[in-house]
VOBA-1610 file (N, C-alpha, C; in pm, whole numbers, padded with zeros to 5 digits, always signed):
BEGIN
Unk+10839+11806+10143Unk+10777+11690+10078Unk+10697+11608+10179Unk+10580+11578+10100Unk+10513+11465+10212Unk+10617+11362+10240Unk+10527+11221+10365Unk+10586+11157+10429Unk+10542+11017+10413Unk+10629+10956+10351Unk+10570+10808+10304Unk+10691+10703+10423Unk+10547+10639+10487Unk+10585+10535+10593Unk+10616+10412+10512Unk+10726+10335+10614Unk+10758+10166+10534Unk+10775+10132+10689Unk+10729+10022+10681Unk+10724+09901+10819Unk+10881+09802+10800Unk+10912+09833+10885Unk+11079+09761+10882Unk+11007+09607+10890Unk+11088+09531+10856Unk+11068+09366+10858Unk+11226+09340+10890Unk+11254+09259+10997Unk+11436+09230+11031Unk+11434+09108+11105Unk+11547+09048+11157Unk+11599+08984+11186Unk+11676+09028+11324Unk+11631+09055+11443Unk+11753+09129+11502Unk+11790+09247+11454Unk+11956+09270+11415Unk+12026+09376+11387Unk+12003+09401+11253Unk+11937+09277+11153Unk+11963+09311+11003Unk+11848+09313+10965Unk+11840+09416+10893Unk+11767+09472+10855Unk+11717+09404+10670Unk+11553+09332+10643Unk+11585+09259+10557Unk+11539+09358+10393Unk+11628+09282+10305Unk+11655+09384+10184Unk+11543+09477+10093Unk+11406+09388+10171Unk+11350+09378+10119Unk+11225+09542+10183Unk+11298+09557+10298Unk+11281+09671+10368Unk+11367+09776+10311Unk+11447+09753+10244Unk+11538+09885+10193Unk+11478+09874+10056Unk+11445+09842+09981Unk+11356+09829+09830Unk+11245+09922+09916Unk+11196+09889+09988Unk+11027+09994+10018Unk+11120+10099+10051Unk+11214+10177+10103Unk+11253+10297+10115Unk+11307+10343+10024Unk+11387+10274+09887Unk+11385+10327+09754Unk+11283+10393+09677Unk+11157+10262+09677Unk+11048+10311+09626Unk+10992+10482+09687Unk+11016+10461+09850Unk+10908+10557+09909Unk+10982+10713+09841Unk+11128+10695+09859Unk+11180+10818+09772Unk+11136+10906+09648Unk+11083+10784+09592Unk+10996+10831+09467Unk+10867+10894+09510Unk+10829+10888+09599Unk+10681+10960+09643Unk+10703+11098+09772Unk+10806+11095+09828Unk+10835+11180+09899Unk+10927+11144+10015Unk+10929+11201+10143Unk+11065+11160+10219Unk+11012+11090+10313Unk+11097+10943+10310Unk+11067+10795+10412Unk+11125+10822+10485Unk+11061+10765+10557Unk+11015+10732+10724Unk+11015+10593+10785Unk+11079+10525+10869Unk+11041+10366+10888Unk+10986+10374+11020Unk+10909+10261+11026Unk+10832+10220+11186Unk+10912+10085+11219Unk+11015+10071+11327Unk+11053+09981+11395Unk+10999+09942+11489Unk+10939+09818+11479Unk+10857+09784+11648Unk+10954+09715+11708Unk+11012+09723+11824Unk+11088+09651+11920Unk+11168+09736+11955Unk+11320+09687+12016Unk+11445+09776+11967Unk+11495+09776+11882Unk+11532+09903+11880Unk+11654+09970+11725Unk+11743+09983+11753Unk+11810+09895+11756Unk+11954+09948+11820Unk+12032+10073+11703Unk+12137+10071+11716Unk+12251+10155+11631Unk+12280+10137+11500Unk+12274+10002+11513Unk+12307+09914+11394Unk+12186+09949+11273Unk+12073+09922+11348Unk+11970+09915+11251Unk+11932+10069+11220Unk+11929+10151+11294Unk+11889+10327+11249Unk+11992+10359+11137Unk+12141+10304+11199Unk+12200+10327+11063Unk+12192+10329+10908Unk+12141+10145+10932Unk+12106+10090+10805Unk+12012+10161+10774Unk+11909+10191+10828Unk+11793+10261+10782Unk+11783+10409+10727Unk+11895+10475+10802Unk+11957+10587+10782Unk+12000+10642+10604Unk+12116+10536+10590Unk+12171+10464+10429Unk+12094+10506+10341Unk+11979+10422+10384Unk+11872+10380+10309Unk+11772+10504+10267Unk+11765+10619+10298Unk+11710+10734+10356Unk+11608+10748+10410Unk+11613+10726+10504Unk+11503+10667+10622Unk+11565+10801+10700Unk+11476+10914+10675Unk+11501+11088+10766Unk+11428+11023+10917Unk+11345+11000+10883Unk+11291+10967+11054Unk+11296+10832+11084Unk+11325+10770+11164Unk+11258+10653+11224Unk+11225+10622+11382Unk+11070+10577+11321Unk+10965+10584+11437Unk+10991+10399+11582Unk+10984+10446+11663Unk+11014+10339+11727Unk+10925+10281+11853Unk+10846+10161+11839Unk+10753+10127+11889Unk+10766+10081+12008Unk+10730+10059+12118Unk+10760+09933+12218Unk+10669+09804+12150Unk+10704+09692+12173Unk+10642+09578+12147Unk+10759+09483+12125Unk+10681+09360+12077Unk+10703+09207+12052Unk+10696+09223+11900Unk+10829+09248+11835Unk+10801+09232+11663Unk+10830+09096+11615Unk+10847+08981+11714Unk+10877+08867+11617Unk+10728+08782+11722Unk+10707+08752+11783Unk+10561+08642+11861Unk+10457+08650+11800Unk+10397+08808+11742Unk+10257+08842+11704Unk+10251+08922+11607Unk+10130+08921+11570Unk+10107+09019+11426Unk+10045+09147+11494Unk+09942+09109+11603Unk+09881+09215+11621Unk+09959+09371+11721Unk+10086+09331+11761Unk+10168+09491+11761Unk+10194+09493+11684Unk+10248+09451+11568Unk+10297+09537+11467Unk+10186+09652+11425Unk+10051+09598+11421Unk+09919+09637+11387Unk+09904+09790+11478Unk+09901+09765+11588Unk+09907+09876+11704Unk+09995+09961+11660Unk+10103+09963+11653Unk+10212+10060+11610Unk+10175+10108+11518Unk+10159+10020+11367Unk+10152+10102+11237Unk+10054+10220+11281Unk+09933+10170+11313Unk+09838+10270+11342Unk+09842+10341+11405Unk+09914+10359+11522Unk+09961+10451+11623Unk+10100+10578+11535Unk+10172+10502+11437Unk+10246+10560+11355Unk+10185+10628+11281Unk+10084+10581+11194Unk+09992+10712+11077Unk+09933+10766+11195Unk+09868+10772+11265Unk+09785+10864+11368Unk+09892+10989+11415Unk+10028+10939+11440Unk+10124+10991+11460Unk+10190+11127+11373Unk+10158+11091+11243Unk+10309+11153+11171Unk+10181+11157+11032Unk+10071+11113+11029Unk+09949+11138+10924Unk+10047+11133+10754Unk+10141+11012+10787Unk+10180+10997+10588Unk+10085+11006+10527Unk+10191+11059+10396Unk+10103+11075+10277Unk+10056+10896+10177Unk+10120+10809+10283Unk+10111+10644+10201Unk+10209+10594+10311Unk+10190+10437+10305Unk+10231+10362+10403Unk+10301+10233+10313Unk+10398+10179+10333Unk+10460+10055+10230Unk+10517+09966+10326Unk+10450+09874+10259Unk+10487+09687+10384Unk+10507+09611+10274Unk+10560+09511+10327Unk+10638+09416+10227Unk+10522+09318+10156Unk+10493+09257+10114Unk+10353+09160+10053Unk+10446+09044+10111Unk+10479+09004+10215Unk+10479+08891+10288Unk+10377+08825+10353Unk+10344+08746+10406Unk+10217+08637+10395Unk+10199+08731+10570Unk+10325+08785+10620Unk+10259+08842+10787Unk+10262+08998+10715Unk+10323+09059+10624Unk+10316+09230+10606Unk+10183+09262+10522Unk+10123+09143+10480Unk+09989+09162+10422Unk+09891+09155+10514Unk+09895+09111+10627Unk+09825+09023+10731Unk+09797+09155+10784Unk+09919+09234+10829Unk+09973+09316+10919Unk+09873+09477+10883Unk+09930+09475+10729Unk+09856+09606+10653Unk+09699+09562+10614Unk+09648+09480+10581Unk+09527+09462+10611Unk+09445+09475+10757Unk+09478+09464+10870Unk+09433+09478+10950Unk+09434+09636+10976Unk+09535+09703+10963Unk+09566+09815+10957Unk+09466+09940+10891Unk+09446+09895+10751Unk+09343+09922+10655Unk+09189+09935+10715Unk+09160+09835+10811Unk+09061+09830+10852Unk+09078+09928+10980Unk+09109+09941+11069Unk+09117+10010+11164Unk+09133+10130+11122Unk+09209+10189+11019Unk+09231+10307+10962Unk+09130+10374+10870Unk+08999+10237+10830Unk+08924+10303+10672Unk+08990+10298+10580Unk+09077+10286+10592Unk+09166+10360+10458Unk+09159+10208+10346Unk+09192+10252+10204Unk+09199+10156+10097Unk+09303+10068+10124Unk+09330+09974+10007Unk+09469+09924+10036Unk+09484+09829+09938Unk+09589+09827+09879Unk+09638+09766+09770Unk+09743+09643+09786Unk+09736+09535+09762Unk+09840+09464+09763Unk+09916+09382+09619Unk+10005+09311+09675Unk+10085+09226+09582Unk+10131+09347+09429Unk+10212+09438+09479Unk+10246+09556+09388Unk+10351+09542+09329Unk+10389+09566+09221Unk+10500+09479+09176Unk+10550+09655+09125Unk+10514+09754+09114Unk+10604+09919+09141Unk+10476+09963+09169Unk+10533+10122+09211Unk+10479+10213+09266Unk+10549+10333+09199Unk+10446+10423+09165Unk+10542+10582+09111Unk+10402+10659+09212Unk+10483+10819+09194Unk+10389+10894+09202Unk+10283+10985+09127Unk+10165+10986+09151Unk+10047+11017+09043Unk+09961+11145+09094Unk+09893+11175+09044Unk+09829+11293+09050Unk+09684+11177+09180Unk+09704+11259+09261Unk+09556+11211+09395Unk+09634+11131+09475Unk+09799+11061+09459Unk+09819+10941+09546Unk+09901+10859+09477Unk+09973+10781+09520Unk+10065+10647+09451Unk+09987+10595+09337Unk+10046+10602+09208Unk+09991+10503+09139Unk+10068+10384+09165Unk+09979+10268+09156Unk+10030+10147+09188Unk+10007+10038+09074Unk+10118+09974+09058Unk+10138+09802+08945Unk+10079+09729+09030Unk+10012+09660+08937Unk+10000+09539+09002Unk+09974+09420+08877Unk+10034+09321+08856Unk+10027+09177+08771Unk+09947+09102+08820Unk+09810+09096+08725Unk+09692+09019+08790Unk+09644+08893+08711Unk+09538+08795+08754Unk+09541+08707+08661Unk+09610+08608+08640Unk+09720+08574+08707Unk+09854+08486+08661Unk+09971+08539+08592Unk+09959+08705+08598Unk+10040+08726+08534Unk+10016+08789+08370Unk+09883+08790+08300Unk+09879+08809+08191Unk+09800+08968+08171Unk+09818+09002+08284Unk+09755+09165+08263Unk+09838+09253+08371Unk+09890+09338+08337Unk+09884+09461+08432Unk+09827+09533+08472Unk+09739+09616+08592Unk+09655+09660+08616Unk+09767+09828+08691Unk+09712+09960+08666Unk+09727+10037+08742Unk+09594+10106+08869Unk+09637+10089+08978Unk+09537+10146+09069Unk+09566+10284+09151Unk+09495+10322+09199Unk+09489+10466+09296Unk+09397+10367+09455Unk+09455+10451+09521Unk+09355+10445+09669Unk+09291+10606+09651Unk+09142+10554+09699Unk+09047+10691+09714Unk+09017+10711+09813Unk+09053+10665+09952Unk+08959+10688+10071Unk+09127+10629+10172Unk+09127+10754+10264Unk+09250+10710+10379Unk+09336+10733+10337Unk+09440+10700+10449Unk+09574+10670+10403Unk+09620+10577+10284Unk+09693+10560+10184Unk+09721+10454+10084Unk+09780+10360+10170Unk+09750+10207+10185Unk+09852+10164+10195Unk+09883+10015+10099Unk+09992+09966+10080Unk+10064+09894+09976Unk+10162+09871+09984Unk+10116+09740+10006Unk+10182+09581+09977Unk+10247+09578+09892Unk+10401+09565+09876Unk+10485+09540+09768Unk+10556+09438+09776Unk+10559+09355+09656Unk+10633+09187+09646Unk+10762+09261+09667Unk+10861+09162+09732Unk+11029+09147+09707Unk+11091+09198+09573Unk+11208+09220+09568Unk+11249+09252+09428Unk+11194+09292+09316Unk+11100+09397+09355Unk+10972+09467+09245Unk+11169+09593+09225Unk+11163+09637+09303Unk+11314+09715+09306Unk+11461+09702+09348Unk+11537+09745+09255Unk+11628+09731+09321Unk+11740+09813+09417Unk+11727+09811+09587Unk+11773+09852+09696Unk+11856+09959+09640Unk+11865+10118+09656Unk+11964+10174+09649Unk+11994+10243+09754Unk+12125+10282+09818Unk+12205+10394+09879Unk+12170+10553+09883Unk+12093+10633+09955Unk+12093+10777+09983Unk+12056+10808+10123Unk+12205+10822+10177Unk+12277+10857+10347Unk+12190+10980+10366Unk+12148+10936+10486Unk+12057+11104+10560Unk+12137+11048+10692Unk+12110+11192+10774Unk+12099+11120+10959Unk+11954+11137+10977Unk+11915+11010+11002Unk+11807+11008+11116Unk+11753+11051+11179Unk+11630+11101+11220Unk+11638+11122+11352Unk+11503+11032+11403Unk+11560+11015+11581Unk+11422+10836+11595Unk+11365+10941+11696Unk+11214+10908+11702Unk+11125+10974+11761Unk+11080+10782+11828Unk+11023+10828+11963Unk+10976+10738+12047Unk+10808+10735+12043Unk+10721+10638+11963Unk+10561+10643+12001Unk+10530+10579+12176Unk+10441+10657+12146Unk+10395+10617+12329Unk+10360+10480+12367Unk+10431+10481+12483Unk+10413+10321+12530Unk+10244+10273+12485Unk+10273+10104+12430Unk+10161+10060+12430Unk+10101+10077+12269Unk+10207+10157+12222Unk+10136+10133+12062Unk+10181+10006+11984Unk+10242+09920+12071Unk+10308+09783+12017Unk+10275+09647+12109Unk+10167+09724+12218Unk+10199+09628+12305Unk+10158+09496+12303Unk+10184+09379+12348Unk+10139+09257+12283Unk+09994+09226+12315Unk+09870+09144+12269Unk+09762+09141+12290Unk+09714+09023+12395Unk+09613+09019+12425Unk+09605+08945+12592Unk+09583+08775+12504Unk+09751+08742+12498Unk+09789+08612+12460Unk+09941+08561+12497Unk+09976+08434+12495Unk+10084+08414+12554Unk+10140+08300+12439Unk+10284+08358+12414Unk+10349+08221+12312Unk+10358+08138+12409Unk+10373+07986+12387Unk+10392+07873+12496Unk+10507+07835+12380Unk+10530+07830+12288Unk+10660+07802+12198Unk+10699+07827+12096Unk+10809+07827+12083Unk+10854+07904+11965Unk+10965+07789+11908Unk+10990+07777+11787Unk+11097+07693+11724Unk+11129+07782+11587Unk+11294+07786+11593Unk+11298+07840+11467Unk+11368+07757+11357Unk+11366+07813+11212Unk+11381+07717+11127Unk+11509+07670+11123Unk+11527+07568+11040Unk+11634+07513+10960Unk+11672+07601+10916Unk+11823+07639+10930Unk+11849+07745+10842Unk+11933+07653+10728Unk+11946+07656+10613Unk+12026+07652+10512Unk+12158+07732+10464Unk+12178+07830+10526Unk+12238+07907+10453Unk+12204+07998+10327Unk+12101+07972+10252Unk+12050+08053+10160Unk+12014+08160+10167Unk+11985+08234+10053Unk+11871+08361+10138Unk+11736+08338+10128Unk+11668+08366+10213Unk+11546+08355+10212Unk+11468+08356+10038Unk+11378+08252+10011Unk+11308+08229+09895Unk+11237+08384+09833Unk+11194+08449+09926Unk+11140+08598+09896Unk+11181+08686+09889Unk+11288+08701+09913Unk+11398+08819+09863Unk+11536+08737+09780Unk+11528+08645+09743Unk+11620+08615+09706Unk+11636+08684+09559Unk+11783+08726+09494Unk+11771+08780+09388Unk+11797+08659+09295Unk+11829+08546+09301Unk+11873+08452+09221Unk+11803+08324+09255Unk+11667+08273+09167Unk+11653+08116+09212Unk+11644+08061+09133Unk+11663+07917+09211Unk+11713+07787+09131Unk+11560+07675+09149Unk+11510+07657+09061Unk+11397+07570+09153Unk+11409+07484+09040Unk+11362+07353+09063Unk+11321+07226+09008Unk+11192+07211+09007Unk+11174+07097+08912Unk+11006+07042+08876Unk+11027+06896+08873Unk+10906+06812+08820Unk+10923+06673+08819Unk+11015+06610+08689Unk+11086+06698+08646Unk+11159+06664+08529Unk+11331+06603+08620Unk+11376+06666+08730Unk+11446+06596+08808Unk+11457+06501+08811Unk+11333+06433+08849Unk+11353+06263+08848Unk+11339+06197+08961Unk+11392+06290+09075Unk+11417+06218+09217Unk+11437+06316+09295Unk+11411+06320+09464Unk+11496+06394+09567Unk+11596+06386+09549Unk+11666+06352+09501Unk+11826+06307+09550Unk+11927+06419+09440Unk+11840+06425+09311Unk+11854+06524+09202Unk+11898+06658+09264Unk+11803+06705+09374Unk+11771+06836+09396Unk+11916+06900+09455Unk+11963+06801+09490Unk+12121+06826+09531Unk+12192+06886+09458Unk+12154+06878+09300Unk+12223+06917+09225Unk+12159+07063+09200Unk+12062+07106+09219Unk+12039+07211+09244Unk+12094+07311+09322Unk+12092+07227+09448Unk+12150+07303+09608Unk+12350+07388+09518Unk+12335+07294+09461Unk+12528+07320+09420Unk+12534+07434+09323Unk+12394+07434+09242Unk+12426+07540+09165Unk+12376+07674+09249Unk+12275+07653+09331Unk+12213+07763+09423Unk+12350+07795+09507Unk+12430+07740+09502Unk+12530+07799+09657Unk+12646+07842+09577Unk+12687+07854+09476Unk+12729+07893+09324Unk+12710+08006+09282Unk+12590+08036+09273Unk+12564+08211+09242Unk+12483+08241+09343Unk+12509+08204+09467Unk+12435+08283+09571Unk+12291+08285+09587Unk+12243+08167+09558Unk+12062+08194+09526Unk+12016+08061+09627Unk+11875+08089+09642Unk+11777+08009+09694Unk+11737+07880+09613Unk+11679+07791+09680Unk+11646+07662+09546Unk+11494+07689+09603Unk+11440+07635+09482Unk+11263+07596+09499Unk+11225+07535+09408Unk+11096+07496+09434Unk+11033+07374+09363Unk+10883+07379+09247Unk+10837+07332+09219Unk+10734+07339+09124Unk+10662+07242+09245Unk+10510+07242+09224Unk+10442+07191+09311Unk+10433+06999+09251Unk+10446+06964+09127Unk+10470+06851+09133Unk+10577+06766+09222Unk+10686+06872+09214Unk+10829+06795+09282Unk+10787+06829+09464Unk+10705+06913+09479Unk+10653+06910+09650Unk+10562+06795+09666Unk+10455+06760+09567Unk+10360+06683+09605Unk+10405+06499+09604Unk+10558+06534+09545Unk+10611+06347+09521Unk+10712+06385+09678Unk+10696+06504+09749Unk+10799+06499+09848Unk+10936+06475+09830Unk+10954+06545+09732Unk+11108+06567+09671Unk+11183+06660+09739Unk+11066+06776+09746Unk+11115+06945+09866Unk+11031+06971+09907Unk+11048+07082+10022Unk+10971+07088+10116Unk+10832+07176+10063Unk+10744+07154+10084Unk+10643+07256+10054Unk+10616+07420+10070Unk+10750+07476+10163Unk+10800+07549+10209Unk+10846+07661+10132Unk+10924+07597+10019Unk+10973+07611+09904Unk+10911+07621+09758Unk+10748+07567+09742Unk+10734+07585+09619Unk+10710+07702+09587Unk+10709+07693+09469Unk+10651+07847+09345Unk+10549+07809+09281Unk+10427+07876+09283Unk+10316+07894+09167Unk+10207+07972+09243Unk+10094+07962+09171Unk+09998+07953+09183Unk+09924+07979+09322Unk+09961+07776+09398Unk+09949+07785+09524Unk+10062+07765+09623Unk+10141+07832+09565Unk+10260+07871+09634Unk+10340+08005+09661Unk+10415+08017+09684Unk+10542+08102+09710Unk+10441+08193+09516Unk+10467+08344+09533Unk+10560+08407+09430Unk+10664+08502+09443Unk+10765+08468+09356Unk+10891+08531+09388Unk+10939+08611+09208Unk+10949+08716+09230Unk+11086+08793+09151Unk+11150+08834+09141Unk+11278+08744+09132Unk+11393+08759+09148Unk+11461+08835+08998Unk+11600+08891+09009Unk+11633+08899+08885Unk+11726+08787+08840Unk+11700+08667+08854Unk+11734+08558+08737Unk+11663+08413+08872Unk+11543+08387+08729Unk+11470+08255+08822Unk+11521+08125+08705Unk+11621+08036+08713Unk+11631+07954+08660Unk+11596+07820+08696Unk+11484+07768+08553Unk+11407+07648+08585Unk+11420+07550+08573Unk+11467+07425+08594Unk+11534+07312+08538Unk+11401+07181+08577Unk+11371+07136+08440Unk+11319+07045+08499Unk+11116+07050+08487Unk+11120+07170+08451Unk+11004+07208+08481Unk+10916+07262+08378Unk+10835+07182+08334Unk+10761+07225+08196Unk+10660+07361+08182Unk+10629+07460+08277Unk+10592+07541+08241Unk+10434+07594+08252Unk+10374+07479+08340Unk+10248+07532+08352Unk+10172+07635+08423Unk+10040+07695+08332Unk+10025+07823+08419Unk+10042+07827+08540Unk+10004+07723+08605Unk+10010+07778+08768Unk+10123+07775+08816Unk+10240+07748+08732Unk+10375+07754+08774Unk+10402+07875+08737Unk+10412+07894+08645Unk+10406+08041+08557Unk+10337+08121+08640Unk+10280+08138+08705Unk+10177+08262+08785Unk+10213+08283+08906Unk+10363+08188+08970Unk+10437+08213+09056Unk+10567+08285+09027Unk+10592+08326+08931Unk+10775+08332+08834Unk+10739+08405+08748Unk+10693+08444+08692Unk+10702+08509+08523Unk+10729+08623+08528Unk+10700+08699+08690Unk+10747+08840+08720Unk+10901+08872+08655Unk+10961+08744+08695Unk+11117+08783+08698Unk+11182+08815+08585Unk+11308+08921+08639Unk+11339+09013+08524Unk+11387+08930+08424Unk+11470+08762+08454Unk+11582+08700+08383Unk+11532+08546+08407Unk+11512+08504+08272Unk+11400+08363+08294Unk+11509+08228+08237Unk+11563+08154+08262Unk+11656+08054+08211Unk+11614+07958+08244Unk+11592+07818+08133Unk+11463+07733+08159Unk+11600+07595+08106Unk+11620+07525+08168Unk+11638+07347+08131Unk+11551+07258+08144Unk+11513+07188+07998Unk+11447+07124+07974Unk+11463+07005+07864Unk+11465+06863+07866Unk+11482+06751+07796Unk+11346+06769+07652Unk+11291+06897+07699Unk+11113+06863+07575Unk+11111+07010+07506Unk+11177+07006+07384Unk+11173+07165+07318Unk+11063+07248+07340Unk+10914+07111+07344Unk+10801+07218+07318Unk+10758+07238+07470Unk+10850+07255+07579Unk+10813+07286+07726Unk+10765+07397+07676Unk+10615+07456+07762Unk+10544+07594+07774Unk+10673+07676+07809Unk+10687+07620+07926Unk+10837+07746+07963Unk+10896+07804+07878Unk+10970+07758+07759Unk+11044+07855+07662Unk+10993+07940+07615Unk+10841+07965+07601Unk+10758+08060+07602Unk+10826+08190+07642Unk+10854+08198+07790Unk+10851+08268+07850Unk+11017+08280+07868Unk+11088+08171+07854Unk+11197+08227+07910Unk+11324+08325+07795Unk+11402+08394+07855Unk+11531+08490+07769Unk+11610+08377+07788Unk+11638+08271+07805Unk+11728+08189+07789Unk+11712+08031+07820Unk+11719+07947+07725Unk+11687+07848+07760Unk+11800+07705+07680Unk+11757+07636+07731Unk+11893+07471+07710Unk+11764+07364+07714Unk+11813+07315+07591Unk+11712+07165+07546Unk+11824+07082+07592Unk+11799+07011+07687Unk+11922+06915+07769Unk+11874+06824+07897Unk+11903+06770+07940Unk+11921+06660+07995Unk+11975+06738+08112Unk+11889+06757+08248Unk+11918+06876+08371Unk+12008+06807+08466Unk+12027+06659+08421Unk+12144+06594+08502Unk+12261+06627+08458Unk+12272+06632+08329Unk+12408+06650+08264Unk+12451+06824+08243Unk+12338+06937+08251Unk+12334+07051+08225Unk+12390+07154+08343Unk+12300+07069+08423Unk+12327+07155+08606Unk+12465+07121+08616Unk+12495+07010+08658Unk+12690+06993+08690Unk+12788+07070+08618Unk+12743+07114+08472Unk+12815+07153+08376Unk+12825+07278+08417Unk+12732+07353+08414Unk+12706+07489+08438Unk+12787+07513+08610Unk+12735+07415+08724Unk+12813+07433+08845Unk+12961+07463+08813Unk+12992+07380+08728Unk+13131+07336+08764Unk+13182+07473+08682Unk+13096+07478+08586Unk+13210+07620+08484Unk+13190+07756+08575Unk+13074+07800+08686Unk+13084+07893+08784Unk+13190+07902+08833Unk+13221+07746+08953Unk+13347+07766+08998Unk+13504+07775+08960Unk+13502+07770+08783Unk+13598+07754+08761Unk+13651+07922+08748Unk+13498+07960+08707Unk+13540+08079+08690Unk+13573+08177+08820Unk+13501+08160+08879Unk+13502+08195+09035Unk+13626+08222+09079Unk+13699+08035+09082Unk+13806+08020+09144Unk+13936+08122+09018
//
C-alpha cells in the first residue's frame, strides 16, 4: 500500500490527539507514516506506534521556536519516502507549516477538511464552506496532496504496529538564520486545549457578566471540556479573546459544543455548527441557535448551568 505522511504536533512526550485522528484517517488511504521534528524519545514512537504509525521519520530541529523547520523536514520527508498524501492538523501553525510546504513542493493543497476517504486519482477531501452551509468535495491535481484537517473531524482509534524510525539527514529541520530572545508559556488551566477538545462549554452575552463565566468553568471541569466564548462576551472582556468561537475566531468540533447564553448568530454559527452534539441554553425561544441545536433548554443559564453541574457530580460521585 502507498504511504500517507502526518506531521506529529506534541508537547514533549505527548503526543497531541489530534495527531492520532490524522493517523486514523491516513489508514483509510494507505499505511501512515509520521514526521517527528526534534526528539522522539520512546514514549512518543510508541504512541505513534498504537496509533499505526509503521514508520516514523525523525528530523533534527527546533519543533517548538519556529515554523520554518518543521517546513524543512516535511519537505525533506516527501523528497524522502515520495507519499502518496501528506496530513497536518488545520492549526493556525500546521496550516502555516503545510502551506509553505505546498509551495516549495508545487504541489496542491487543501485545507480546513473536516474528512478525508480514498478516491479514484487521490484523497477525496470534505470540506464545510461558506459558514458552514455547503459541503464541498475536492481532489488535488498537481504534487503531492497535502491536507489540512480540523481537530475532531475523527475519532482517534487503536491499531498496534512496531515501528520502525528512520533518521533524515542532518539539517532537514535545521533552524533558520534567527534567534528566539524569549519565550513565555501560557497559563495553563487545566483544560484541554480549545482545538481538540471533545467537549465545549462556551458562553455569549446572555451571561450577563465575567463573573458568570465561572459558572461555566464548573460545568467545563465536570465533563472534562474546554470553556469558550462568543465574540460579544470577548469584546465586553468577559474572556479572553484566546478563547472565542466564530467566524473571527477559533473553529472547533467537538462532539458535544454546549451553548449557554448565546443567541446564535451566523458568525457564531460558522465557528460550531460542525459539531456532532449541539445543546443550546437560552432565556429567548426564538434564539437562531435552536435552529441548529439536538438539544436545547429555554431557561435562565444562571439557574440552568448550576443545576446541570450539580446533577453531573451527583452522578459522578
Amino acid at each position: 500500500m502507498s504511504e500517507i505522511l502526518v506531521l506529529v504536533e506534541r508537547t514533549g512526550d505527548d503526543v497531541r490527539k489530534a495527531t492520532l485522528e490524522l493517523l486514523t484517517l491516513a489508514r483509510r488511504l494507505g499505511e501512515p507514516a509520521a514526521l517527528v521534528v526534534g526528539q522522539a524519545g520512546e514514549t512518543v514512537v510508541k504512541v505513534l506506534g498504537e496509533h499505526g504509525a509503521g514508520k516514523v521519520y525523525v528530523a533534527p530541529g527546533d519543533d517548538e521556536a519556529f515554523v520554518v523547520p518543521k517546513v524543512d523536514a516535511l519537505v525533506a520527508a516527501v523528497h524522502h519516502s515520495s507519499p502518496d498524501a501528506v496530513l497536518v492538523t488545520a492549526s493556525p501553525e500546521g496550516t502555516e507549516v503545510a502551506a509553505r510546504a505546498a509551495v516549495r513542493l508545487d504541489s496542491g493543497i487543501i485545507t480546513n477538511a473536516v474528512d478525508v476517504t480514498a478516491g479514484d486519482g487521490g484523497p477525496l477531501v470534505t470540506q464545510s464552506v461558506f459558514s458552514g452551509t455547503w459541503t464541498t468535495q475536492s481532489q488535488v491535481v498537481r504534487g503531492t496532496p497535502l491536507v489540512t484537517v480540523r481537530p475532531n473531524a475523527v475519532l482517534a482509534e487503536v491499531s498496534p504496529v512496531t515501528p520502525t524510525v528512520e533518521s533524515l539527514a542532518p539539517g532537514a529541520g535545521a533552524a533558520p538564520a534567527a534567534a528566539v530572545v524569549g519565550l513565555s508559556a501560557k497559563t495553563s488551566t487545566g483544560r484541554p486545549d480549545l482545538a481538540d477538545a471533545a467537549i465545549v462549554v462556551s458562553g455569549g452575552r446572555g451571561m450577563g457578566s465575567a463573573e458568570a463565566f465561572a459558572l461555566l468553568e464548573e460545568l467545563a471541569d465536570a465533563l472534562g471540556g474546554a470553556v469558550a466564548a462568543s465574540r460579544a462576551a470577548t469584546d465586553l472582556g468577559w474572556y479572553g479573546h484566546d478563547f472565542q468561537v466564530g467566524q473571527t475566531g477559533k473553529t472547533v468540533t467537538p462532539q458535544l459544543y454546549l451553548a449557554s447564553g448565546i443567541s446564535g448568530a451566523i458568525q457564531h454559527r460558522a465557528g460550531m455548527q460542525g459539531s456532532r452534539t449541539i445543546a443550546a441554553v437560552n432565556k429567548d425561544a426564538q434564539a437562531p441557535i435552536f435552529e441548529i441545536a439536538d438539544f436545547g433548554v429555554v431557561g435562565d443559564a444562571h439557574e440552568v448551568i448550576p443545576a446541570l453541574t450539580a446533577e453531573l457530580r451527583r452522578r459522578r460521585d
